[in-house]
C-alpha positions as CSV (number, residue, x, y, z in Angstrom):
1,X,118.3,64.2,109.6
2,X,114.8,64.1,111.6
3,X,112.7,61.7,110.4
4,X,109.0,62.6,111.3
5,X,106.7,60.3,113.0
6,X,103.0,60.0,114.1
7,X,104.1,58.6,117.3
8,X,103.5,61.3,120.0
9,X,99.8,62.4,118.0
10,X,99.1,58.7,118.4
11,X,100.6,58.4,122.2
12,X,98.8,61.4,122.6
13,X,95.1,60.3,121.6
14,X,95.1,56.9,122.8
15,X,95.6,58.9,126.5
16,X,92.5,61.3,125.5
17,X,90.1,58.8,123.9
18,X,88.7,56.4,126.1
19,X,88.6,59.4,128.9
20,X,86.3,61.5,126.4
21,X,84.1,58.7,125.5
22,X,83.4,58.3,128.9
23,X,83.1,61.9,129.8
24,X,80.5,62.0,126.2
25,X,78.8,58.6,127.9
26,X,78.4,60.1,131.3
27,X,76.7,63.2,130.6
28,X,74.7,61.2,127.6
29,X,72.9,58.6,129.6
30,X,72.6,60.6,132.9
31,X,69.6,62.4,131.2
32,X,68.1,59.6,129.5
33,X,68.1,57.5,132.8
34,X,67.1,60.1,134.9
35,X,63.9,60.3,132.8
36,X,63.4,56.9,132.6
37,X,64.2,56.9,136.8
38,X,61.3,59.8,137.1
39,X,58.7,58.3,134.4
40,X,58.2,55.0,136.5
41,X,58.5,55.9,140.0
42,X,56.4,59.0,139.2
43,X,54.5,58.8,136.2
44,X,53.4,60.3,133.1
45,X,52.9,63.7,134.6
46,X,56.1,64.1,136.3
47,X,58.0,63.0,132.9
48,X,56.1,65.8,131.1
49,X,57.1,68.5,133.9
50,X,60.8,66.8,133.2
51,X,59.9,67.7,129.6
52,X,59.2,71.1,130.1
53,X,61.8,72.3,132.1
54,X,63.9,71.5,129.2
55,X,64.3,75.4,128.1
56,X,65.6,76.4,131.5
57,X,68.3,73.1,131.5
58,X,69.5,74.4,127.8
59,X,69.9,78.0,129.4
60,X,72.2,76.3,132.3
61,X,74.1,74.7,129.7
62,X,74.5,77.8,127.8
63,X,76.1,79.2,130.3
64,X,78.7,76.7,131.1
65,X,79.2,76.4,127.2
66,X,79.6,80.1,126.6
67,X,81.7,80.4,129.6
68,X,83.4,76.4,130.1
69,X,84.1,75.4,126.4
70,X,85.0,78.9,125.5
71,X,87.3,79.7,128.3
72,X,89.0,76.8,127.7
73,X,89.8,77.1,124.3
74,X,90.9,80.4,124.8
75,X,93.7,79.5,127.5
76,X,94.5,76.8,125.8
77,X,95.4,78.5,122.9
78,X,97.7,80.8,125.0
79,X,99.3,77.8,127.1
80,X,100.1,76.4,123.7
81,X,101.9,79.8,122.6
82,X,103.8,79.7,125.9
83,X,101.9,82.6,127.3
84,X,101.0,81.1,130.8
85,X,100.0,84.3,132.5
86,X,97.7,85.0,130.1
87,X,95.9,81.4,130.0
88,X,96.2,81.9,134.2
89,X,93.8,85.3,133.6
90,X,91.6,83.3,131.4
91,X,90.9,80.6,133.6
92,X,90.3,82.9,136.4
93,X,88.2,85.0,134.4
94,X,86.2,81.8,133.0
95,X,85.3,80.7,136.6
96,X,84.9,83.8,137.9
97,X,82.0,85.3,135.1
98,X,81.0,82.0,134.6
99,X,80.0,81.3,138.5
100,X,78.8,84.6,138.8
101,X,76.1,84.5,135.3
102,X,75.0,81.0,137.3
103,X,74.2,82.5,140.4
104,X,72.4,85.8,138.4
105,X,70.5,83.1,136.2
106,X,69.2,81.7,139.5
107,X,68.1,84.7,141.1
108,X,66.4,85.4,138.1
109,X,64.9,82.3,137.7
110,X,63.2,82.5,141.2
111,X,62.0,85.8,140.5
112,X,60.1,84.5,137.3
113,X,59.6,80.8,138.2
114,X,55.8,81.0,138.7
115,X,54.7,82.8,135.5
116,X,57.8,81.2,133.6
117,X,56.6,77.2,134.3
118,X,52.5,78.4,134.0
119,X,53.6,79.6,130.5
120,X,55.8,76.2,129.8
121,X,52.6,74.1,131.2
122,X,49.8,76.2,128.9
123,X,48.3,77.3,132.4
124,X,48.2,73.6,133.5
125,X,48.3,74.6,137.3
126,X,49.5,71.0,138.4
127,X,52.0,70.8,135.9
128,X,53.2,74.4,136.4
129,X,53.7,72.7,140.0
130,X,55.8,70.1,139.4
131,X,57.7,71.9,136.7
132,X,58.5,74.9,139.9
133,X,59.3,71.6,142.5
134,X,61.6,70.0,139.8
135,X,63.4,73.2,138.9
136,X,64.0,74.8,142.0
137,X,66.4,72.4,143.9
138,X,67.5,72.1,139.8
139,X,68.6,75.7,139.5
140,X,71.9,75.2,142.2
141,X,72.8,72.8,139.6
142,X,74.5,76.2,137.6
143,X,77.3,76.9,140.0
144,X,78.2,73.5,141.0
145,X,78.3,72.6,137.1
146,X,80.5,75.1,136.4
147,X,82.7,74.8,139.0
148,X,83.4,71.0,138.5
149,X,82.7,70.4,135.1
150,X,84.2,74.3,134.0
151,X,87.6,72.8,136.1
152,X,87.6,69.7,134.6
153,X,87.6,71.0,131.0
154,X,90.7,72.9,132.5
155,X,92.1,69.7,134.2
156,X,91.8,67.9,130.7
157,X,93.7,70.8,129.3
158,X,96.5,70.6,131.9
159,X,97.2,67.4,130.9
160,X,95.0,64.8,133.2
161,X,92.6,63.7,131.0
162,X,91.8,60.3,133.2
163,X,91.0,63.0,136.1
164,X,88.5,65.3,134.0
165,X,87.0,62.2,133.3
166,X,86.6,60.7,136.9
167,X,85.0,64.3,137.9
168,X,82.1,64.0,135.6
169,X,81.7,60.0,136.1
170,X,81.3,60.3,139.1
171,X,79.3,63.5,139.4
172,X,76.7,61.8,137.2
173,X,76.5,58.4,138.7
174,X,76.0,60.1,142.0
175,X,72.8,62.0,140.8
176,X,71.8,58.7,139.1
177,X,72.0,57.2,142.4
178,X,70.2,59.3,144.4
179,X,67.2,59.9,142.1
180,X,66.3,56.8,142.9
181,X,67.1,57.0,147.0
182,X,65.2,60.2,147.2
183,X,62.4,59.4,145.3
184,X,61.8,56.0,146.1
185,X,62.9,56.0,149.9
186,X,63.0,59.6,150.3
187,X,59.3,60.8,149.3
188,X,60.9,63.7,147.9
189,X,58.4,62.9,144.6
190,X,60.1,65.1,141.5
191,X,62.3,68.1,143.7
192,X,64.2,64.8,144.7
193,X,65.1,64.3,140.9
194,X,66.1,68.3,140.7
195,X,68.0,68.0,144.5
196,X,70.4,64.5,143.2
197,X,71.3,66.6,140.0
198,X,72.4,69.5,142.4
199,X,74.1,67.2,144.7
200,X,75.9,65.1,141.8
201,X,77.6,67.8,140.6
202,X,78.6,68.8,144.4
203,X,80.1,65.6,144.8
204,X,82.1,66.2,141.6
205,X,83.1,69.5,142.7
206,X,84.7,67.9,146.2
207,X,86.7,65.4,143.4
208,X,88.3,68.6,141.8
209,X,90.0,69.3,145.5
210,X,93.3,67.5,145.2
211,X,93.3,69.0,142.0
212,X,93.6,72.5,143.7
213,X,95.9,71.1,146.0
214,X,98.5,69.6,143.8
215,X,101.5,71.3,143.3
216,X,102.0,69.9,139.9
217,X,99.3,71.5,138.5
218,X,99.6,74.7,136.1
């Protein structure tokens, strides 16, 4: 009587795919230009410190992954069993351990930062510095990551795909731009790289307002 079709699964990812190639673009380049940003302005030594602070980025991540990715697969699979009180405790409890395991890591993290970036840098004292003056303004990075890119995983999920997107766009292209402002204007040398990645992903948290605000969201 039915007749199956392919229609809404094809409606359905032609609204998701350009969004998540641009999300997947985004947060791709951002790290590749911002290396390429800090190795001329700065030089060879600063890249390296860049280098080495690798470890402590992946542990950032690892959060938001564990927490972000996680959470929102979770509620997701109770919105899509009709269970909206229970995806409505996940999300909750996805921003809520997620922010606070940031904010630990980055107590943490300034606890150890000395005798963590002397080991990274072999006891390089110079390179330990840079490595401590790129990853302190860096660490704030954590809550401001998961708060706008952990909500726009959620936004995606609530059915705004084109917002999610515009969150992390913009978040990245604002720490693009002002690596180079603070560097090259600012004499902020390499804790201006680690202050515009901060401060991108604060300007994408401000973009997840109306979000909050709407009425029409779930």
């Amino acid at each position: 009587m039915y007749e199956r079709t392919g229609a809404l699964v094809q409606k359905k990812f032609r609204e998701y795919l350009l969004p998540t190639i641009m999300t997947s673009l985004a947060m791709s380049l951002a790290s590749v230009i911002d290396s390429v940003i800090v190795g001329n302005l700065l030089g060879d030594t600063a890249l390296a410190a860049l280098g080495l602070s690798g470890p402590v980025i992946f542990c950032i991540n690892m959060i938001y992954m564990l927490f972000g990715i996680g959470g929102v697969t979770c509620a997701s699979v109770a919105k899509g069993r009709r269970e909206g009180e229970r995806a409505n405790q996940l999300f909750t409890l996805t921003m809520a351990f997620g922010m606070g395991s940031m904010f630990l890591f980055l107590i943490a993290m300034f606890v150890f930062m000395e005798p963590l970036t002397m080991a990274l840098a072999a006891g390089d004292a110079q390179l330990a510095g840079l490595t401590a003056d790129y990853l302190r303004p860096l660490l704030f990075t954590g809550p401001a990551l998961m708060f706008s890119s952990g909500m726009a995983l959620f936004i995606r999920m609530d059915g705004s795909p084109k917002s999610s997107a515009v969150i992390v766009v913009i978040a990245n292209a604002v720490n693009l731009v002002l690596d180079f402002v603070l560097i090259r204007f600012g004499n902020m040398g390499i804790a201006g790289a680690g202050l515009s990645t901060s401060l991108g992903y604060v300007a994408g948290a401000v973009v997840v307002i109306p979000y909050l605000l709407s009425k029409n969201r779930s």
